[in-house]
VOPAGU-2260 file (C-alpha; in pm, 1 decimal, decimal comma):
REM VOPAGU-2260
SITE   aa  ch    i         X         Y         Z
SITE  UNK   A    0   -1201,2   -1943,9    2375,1
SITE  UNK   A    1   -1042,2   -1785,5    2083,7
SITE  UNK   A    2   -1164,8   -1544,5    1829,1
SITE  UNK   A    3   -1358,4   -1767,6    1595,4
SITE  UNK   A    4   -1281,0   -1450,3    1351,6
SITE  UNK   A    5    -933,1   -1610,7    1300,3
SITE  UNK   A    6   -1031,4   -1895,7    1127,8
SITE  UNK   A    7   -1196,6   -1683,0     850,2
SITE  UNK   A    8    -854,0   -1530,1     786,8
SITE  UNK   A    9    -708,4   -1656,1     476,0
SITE  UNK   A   10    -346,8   -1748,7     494,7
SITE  UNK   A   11    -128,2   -1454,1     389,2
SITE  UNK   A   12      44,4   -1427,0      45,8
SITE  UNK   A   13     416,0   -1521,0     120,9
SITE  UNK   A   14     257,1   -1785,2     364,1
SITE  UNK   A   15      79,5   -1946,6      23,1
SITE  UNK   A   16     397,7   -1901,7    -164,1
SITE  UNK   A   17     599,8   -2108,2      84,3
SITE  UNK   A   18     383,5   -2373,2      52,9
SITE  UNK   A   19     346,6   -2335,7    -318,7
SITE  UNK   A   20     695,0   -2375,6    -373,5
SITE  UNK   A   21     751,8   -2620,0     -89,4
SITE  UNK   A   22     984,1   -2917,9    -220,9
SITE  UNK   A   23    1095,8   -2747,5    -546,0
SITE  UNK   A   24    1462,5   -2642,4    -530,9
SITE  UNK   A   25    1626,1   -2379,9    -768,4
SITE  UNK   A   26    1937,5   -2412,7    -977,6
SITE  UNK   A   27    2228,4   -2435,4    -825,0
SITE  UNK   A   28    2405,9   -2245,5   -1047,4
SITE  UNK   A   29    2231,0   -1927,0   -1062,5
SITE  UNK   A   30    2163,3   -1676,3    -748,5
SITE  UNK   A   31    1811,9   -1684,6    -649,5
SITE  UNK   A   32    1637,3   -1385,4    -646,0
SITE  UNK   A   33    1349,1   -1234,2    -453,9
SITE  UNK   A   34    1121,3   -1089,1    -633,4
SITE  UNK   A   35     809,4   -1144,8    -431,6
SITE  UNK   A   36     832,0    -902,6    -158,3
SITE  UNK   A   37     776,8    -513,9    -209,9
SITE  UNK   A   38    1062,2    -454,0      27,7
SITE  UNK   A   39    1332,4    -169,3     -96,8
SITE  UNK   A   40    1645,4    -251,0    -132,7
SITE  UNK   A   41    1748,2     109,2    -198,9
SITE  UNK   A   42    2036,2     218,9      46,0
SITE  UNK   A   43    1844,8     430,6     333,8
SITE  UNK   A   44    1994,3     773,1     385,9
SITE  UNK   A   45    2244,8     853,6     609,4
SITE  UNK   A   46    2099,2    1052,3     770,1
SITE  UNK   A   47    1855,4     777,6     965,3
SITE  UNK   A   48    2167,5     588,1    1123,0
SITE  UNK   A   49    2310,6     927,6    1202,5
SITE  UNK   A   50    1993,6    1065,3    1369,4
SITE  UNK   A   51    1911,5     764,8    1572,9
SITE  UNK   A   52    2312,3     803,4    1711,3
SITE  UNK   A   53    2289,1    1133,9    1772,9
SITE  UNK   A   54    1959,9    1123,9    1997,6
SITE  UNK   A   55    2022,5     732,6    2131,1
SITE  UNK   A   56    2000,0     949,1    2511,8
SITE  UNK   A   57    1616,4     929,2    2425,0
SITE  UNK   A   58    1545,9     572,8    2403,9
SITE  UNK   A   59    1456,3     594,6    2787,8
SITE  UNK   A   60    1183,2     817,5    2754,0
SITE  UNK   A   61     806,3     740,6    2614,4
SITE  UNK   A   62     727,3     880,3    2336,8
SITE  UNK   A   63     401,2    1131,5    2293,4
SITE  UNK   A   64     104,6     988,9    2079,8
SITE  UNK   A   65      66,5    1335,5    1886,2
SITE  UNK   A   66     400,6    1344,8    1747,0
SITE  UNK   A   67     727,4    1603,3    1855,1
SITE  UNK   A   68     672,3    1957,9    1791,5
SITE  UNK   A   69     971,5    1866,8    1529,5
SITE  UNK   A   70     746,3    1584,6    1361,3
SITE  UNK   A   71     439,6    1741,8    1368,5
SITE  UNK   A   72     575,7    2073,5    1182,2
SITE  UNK   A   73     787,0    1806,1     963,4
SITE  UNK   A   74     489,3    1669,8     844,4
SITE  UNK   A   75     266,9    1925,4     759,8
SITE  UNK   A   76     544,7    2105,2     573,0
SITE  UNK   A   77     541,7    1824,7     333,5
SITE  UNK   A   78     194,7    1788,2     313,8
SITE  UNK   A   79     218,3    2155,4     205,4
SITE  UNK   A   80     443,6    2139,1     -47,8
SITE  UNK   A   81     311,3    1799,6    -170,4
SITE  UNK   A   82     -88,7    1835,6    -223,9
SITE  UNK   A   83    -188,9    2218,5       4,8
SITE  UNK   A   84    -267,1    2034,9     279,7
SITE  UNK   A   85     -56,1    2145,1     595,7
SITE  UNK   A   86    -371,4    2243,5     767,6
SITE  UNK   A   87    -482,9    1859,7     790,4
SITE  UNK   A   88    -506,8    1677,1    1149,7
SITE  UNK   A   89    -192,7    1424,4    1137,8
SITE  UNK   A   90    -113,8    1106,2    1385,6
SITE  UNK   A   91     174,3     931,2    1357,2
SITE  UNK   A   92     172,1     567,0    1353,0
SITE  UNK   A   93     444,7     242,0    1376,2
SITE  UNK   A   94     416,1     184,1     974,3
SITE  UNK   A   95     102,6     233,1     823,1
SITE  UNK   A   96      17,3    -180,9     844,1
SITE  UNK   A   97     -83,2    -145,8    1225,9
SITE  UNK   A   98    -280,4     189,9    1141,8
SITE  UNK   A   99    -454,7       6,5     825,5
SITE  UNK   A  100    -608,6    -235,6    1021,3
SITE  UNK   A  101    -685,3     -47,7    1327,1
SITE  UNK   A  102    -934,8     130,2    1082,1
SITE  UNK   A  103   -1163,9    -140,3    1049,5
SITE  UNK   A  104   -1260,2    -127,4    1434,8
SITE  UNK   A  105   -1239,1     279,5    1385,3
SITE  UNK   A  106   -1492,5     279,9    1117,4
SITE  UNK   A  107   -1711,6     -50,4    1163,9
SITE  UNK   A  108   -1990,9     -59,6    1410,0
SITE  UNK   A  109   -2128,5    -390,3    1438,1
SITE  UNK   A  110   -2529,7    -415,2    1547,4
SITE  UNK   A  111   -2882,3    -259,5    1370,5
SITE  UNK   A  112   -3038,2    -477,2    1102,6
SITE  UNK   A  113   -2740,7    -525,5     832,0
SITE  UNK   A  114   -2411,6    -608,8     857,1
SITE  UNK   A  115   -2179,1    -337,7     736,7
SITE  UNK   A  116   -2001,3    -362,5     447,2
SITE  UNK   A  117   -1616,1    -290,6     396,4
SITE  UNK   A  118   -1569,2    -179,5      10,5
SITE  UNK   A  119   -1172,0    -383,1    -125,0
SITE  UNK   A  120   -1069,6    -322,2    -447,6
SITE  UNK   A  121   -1002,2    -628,8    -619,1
SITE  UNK   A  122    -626,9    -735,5    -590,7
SITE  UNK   A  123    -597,1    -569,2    -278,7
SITE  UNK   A  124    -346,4    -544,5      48,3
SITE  UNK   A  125    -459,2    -790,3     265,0
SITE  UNK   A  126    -463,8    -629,1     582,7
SITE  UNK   A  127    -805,2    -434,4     380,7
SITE  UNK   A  128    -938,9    -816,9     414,7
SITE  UNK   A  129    -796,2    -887,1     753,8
SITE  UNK   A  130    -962,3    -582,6     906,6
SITE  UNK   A  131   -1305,7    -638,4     744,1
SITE  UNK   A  132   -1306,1   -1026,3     913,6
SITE  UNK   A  133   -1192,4    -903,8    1259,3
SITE  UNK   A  134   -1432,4    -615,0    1300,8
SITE  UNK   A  135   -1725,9    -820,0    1186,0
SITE  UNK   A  136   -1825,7    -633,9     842,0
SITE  UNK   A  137   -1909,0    -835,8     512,4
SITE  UNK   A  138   -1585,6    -787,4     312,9
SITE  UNK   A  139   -1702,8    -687,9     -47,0
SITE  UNK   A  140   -1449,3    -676,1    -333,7
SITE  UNK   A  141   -1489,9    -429,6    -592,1
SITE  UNK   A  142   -1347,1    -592,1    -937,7
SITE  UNK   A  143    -978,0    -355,3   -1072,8
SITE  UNK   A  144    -918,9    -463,1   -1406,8
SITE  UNK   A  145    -796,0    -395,9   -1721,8
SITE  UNK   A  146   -1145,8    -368,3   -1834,0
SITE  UNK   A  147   -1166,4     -89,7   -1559,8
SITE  UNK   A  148    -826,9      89,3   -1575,1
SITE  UNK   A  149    -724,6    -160,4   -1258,5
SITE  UNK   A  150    -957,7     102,1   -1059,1
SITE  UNK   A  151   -1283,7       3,6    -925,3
SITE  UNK   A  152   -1562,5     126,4   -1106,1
SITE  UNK   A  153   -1730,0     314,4    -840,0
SITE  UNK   A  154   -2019,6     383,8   -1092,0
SITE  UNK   A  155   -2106,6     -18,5   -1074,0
SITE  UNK   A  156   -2131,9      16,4    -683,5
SITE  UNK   A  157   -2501,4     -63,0    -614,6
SITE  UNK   A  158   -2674,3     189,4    -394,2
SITE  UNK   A  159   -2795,7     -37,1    -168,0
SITE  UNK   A  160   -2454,6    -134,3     -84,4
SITE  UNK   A  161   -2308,9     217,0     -47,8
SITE  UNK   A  162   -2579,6     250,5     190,8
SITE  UNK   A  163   -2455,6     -31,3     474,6
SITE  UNK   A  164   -2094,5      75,2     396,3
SITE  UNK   A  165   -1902,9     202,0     663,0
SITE  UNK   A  166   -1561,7     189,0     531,3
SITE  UNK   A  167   -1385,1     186,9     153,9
SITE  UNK   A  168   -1020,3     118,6     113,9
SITE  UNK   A  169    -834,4     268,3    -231,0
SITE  UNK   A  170    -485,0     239,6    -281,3
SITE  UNK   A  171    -308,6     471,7    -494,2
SITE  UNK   A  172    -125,3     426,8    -683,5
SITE  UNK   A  173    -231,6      95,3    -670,1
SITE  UNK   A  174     -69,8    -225,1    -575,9
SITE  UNK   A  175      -0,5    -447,5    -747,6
SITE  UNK   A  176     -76,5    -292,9   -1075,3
SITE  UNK   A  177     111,4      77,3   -1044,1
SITE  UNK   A  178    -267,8     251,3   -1110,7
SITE  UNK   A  179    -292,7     615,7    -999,1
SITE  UNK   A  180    -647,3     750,8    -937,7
SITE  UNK   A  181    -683,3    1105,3   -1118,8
SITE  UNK   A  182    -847,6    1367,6    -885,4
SITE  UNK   A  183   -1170,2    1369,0   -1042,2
SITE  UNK   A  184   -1193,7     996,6    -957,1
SITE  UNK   A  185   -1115,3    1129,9    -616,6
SITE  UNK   A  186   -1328,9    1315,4    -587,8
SITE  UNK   A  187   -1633,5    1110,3    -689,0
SITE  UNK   A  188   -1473,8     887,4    -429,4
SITE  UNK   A  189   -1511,6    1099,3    -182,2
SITE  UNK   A  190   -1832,8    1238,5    -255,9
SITE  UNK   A  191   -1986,2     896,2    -183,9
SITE  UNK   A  192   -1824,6     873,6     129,9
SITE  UNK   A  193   -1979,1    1167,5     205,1
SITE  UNK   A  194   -2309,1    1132,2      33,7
SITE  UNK   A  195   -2342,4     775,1     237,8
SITE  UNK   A  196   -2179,1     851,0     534,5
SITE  UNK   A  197   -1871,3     596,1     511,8
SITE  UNK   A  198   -1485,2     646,9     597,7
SITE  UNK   A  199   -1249,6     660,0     281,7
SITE  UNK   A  200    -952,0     523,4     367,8
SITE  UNK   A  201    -673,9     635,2      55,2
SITE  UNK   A  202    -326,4     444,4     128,3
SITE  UNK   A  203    -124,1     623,9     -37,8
SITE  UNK   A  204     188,9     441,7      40,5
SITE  UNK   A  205     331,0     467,4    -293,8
SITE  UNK   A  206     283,1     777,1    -360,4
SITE  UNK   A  207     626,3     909,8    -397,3
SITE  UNK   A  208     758,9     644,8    -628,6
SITE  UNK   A  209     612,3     793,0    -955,7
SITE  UNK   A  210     734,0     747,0   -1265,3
SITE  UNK   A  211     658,7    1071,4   -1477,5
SITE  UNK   A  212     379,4    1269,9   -1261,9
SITE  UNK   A  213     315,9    1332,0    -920,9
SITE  UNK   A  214      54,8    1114,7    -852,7
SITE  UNK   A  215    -292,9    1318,2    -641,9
SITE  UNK   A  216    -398,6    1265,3    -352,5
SITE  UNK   A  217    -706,3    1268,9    -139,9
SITE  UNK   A  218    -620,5    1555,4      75,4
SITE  UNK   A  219    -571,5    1743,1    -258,3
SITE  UNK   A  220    -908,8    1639,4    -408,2
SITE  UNK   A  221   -1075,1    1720,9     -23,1
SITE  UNK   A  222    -906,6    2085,4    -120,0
SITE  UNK   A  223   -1008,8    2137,4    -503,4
SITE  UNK   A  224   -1352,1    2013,7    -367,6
SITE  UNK   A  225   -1346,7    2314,4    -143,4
SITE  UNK   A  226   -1500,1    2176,8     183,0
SITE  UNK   A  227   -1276,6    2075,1     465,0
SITE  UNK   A  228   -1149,4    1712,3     469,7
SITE  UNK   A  229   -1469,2    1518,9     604,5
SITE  UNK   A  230   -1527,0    1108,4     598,3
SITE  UNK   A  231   -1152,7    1116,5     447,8
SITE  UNK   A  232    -812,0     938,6     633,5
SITE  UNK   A  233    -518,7     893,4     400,2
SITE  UNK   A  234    -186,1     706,3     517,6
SITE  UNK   A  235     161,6     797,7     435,5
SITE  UNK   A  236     489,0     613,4     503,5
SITE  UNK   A  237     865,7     644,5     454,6
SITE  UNK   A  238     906,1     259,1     421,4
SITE  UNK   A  239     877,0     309,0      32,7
SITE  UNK   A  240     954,6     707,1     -36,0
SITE  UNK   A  241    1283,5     660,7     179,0
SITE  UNK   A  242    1355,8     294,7     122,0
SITE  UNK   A  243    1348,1     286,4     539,7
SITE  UNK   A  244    1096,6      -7,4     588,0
SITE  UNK   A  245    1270,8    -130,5     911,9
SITE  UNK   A  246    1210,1     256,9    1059,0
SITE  UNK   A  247     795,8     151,1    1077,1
SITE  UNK   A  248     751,6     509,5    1049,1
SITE  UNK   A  249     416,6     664,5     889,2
SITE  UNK   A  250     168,6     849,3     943,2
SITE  UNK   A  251    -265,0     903,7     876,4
SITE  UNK   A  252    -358,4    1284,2     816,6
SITE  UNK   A  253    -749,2    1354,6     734,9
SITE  UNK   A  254   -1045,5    1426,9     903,7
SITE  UNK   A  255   -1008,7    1543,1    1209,1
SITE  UNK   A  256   -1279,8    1447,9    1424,9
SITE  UNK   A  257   -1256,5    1102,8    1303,8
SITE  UNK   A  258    -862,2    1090,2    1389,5
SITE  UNK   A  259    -959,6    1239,8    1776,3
SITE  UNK   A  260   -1159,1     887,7    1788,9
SITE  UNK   A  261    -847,0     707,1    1587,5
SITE  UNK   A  262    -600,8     892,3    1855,2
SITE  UNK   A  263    -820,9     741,2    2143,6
SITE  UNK   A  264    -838,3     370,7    1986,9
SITE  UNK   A  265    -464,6     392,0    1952,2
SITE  UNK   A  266    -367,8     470,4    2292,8
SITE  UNK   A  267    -491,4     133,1    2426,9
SITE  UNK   A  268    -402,6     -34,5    2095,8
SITE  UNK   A  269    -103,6     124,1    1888,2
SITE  UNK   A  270     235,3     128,9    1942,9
SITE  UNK   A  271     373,1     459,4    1915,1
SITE  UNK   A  272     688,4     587,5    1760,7
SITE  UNK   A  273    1047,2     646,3    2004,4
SITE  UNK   A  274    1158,6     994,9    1993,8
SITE  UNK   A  275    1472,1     914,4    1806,9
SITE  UNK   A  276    1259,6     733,4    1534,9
SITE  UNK   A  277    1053,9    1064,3    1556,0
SITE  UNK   A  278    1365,6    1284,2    1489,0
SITE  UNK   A  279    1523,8    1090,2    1201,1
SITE  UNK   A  280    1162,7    1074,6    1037,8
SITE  UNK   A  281    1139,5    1444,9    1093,9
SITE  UNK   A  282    1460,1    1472,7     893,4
SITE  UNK   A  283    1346,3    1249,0     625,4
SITE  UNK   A  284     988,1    1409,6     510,2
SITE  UNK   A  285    1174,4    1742,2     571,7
SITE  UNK   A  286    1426,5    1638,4     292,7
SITE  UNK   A  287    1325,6    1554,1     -61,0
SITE  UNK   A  288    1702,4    1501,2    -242,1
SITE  UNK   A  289    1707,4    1152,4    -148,3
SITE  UNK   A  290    1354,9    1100,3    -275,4
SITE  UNK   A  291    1434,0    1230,1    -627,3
SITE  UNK   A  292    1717,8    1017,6    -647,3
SITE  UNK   A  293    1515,1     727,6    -476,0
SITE  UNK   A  294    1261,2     769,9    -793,3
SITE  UNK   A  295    1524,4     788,4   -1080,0
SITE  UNK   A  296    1646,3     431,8    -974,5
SITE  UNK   A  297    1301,7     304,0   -1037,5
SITE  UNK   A  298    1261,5     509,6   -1345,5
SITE  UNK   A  299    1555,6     325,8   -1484,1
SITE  UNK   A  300    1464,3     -11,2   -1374,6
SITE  UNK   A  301    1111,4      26,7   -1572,4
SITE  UNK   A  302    1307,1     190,9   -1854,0
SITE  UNK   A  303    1513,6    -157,6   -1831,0
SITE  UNK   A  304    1176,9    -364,2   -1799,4
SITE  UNK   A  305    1028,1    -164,9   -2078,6
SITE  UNK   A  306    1347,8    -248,9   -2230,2
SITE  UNK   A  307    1283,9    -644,9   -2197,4
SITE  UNK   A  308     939,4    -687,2   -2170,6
SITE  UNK   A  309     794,4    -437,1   -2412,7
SITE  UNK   A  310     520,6    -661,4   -2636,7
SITE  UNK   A  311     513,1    -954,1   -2367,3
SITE  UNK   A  312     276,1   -1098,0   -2112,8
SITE  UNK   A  313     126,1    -741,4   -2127,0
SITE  UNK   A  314     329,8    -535,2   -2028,3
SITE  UNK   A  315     241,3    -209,2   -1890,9
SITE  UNK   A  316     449,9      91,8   -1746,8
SITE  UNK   A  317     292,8     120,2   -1466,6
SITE  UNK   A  318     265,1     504,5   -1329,2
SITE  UNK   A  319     372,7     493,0    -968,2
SITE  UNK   A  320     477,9     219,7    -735,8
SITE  UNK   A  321     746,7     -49,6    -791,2
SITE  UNK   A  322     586,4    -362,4    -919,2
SITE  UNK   A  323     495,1    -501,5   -1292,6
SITE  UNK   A  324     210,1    -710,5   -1305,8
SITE  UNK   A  325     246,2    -948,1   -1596,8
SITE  UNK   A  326     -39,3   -1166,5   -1757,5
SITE  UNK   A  327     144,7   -1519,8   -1770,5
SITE  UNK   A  328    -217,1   -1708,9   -1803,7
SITE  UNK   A  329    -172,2   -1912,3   -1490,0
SITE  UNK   A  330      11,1   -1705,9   -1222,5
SITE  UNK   A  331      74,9   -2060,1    -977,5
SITE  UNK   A  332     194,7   -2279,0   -1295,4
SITE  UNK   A  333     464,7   -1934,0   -1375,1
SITE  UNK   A  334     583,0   -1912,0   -1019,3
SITE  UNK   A  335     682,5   -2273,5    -979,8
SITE  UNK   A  336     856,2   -2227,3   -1293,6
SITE  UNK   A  337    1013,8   -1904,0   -1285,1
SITE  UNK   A  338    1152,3   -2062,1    -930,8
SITE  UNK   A  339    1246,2   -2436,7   -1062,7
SITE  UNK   A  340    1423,5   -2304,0   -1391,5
SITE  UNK   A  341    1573,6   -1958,4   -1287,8
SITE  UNK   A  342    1581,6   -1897,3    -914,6
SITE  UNK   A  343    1343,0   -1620,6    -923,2
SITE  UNK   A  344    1074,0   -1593,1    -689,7
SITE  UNK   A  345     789,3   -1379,5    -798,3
SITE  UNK   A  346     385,2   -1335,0    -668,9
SITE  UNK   A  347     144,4   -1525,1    -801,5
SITE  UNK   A  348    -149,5   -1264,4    -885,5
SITE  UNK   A  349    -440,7   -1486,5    -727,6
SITE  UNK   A  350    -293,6   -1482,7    -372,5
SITE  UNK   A  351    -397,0   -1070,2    -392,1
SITE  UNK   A  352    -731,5   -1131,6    -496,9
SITE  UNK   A  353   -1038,2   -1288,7    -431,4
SITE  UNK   A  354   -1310,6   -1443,9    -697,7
SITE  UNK   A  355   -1553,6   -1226,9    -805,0
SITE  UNK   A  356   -1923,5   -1211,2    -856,8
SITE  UNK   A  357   -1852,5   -1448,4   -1163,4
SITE  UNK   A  358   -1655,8   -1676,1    -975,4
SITE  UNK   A  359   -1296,9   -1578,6   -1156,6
SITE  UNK   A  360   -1004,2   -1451,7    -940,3
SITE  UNK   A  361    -922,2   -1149,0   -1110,4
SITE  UNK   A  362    -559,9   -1204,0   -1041,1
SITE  UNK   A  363    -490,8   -1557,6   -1128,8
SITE  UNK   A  364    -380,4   -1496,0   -1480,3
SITE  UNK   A  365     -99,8   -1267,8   -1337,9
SITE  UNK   A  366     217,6   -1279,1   -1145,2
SITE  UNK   A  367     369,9    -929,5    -989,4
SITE  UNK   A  368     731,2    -839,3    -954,6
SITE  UNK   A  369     893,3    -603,1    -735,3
SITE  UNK   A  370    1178,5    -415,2    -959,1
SITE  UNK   A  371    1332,4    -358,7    -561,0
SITE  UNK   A  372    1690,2    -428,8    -668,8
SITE  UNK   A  373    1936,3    -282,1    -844,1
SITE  UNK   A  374    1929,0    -189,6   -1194,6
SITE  UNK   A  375    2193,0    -526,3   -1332,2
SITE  UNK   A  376    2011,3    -742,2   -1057,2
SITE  UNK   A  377    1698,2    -603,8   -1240,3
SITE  UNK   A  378    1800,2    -687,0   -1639,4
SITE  UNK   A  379    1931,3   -1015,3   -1509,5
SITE  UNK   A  380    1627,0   -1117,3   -1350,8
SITE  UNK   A  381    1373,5    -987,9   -1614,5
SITE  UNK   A  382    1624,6   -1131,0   -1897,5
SITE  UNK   A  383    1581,8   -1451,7   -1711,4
SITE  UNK   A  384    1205,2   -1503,0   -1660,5
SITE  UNK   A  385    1147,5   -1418,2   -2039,3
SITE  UNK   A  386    1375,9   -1733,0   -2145,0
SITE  UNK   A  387    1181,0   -1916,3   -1898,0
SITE  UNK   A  388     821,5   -1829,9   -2033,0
């Protein structure tokens, strides 16, 4: 017999879209365009294709769990020079999806008298979801609005909750709204964890793509708080900082007794990474040139949204990440029309979220779109979905 579990998956975001915009076909005379998808379409570096050519004899050998010596020192050079934090246990894993929900059967221990709880902030990734079904925990979503600072107010979190919590996801900064947590919010984050005995799981994803301040971290806030980097796992990836998505190259860093049990649950579960993948990430978190350049083409595709969409559907510049989330009052009824009248395909905002306690989806009234192409792909496609609404 199957996993009953399954059926209490919803169907994923681009599954819903398909099927939202089954039927409808776009103009023929104008090039659709994809906006749905955070996938870069930033040329990779070079230095990836040349890398995997250059060490294409090791495809024929397995791979160690921990990471090269080359990786490992690759790594924790950049953690260095990004938040302090070279000193931090790292793992690598095959794209930070796979690790993301492996933490749910890390964290959650099913049994005693209440089910655990798995804190979401609300939009979310939905792997947080997909992990919280399959390991058994109640799934509770923690409302990120405007009316918030699209964080969750971690204030509002009841105490009786905190206490059967055994894992909180935060994503910064944030998707889909471009929200980076400061450190002191950080830290109160992690003081909970530690206060209640849960894991804090920061996906931090995005945090290269900034638009005028490096974003914090949580191994930074686990540093200014002085005390080691307890209850904390944070998740890196170069599938956004070096547009290399098809690589599924990433890594967790954090606590590190809880990433000895993470290493063990991996080596019957997780794929791990080829050596020449190894070596050509290596190369990439040991460079940061391409990065820089990697974040002025998003600065000037937000300087072109700001442009366009300054005073409409409200508009924010959005301090990290890649995606505009626009308030269009009915996120489905904008999609079907955005795709119908201009060819663009965009995310409705309620397929990231879940209803809340009063029994509103917190996203319907948006739709996000991923500024992943170039900058005259970008004005084109902005210029066309404000004609259309």
């Amino acid at each position: 017999m199957l996993n009953p579990r399954l059926d209490l998956l919803t169907d994923y975001p681009f599954d819903r879209l398909r099927a939202l915009l089954d039927g409808i076909d776009p103009p023929e005379d104008l090039e659709p365009l994809f906006l749905s998808i955070g996938e870069p379409q930033h040329p990779p570096p070079p230095v990836i294709s040349e890398t995997l050519e250059a060490t294409a004899g090791l495809w024929g050998k397995y791979p160690p769990i921990d990471g090269t010596p080359e990786w490992r020192e690759a790594v924790a050079g950049w953690l260095e020079r990004r938040y302090g934090a070279g000193d931090a246990a790292v793992l690598p894993v095959a794209g930070t999806r796979e690790a993301l929900f492996m933490s749910g059967m890390l964290a959650v221990s099913e049994g005693g008298p209440d089910q655990p709880i798995v804190l979401i902030p609300n939009p979310f990734y939905q792997v947080y979801s997909g992990t919280a079904v399959m390991a058994g925990a109640e799934a509770v979503f923690l409302s990120a609005t405007r009316e918030t600072g699209f964080l969750p107010d971690l204030e509002a979190v009841a105490e009786e909750t905190l206490a059967r919590t055994a894992l909180m996801f935060l994503c910064s900064p944030s998707n889909p709204q471009g929200t980076v947590a400061d450190l002191a919010y950080l830290k109160r984050a992690i003081g909970l964890a530690r206060q209640y005995g849960f894991v804090l799981v920061l996906d931090e994803c995005y945090g290269e793509i900034w638009d005028r301040t490096p974003p914090p971290g949580g191994l930074e806030a686990c540093r200014a708080l002085g005390d080691g980097y307890g209850n904390v796992l944070v998740f890196h990836s170069l599938s956004k900082r070096s547009s290399a998505a098809g690589l599924r190259s990433g890594f967790v860093a954090g606590d590190s007794g809880i990433l000895a049990r993470f290493r063990r649950l991996r080596s019957y579960g997780g794929a791990t990474l080829g050596l020449p993948i190894q070596a050509a990430s290596a190369k990439l978190w040991a460079d940061n040139g391409h990065v820089e350049a990697n974040r002025a083409l998003y600065r000037e595709k937000f300087d072109i949204a700001e442009a366009v969409l300054r005073g409409r559907f409200g508009f924010f510049r959005p301090a990290g990440g890649f995606f505009l989330w626009l308030a269009v009052d009915d996120g489905e009824r904008a999609a079907r029309e955005l795709w119908a009248r201009g060819g663009l395909r965009v995310l409705p905002g309620a397929y990231l979220a879940r209803e809340d306690a009063g029994g509103g989806n917190p996203g319907a009234p948006y739709i996000r779109v991923a500024l992943v192409h170039d900058p005259d792909t970008t004005r084109d496609a902005l210029n066309r979905l404000v004609n259309i609404l």
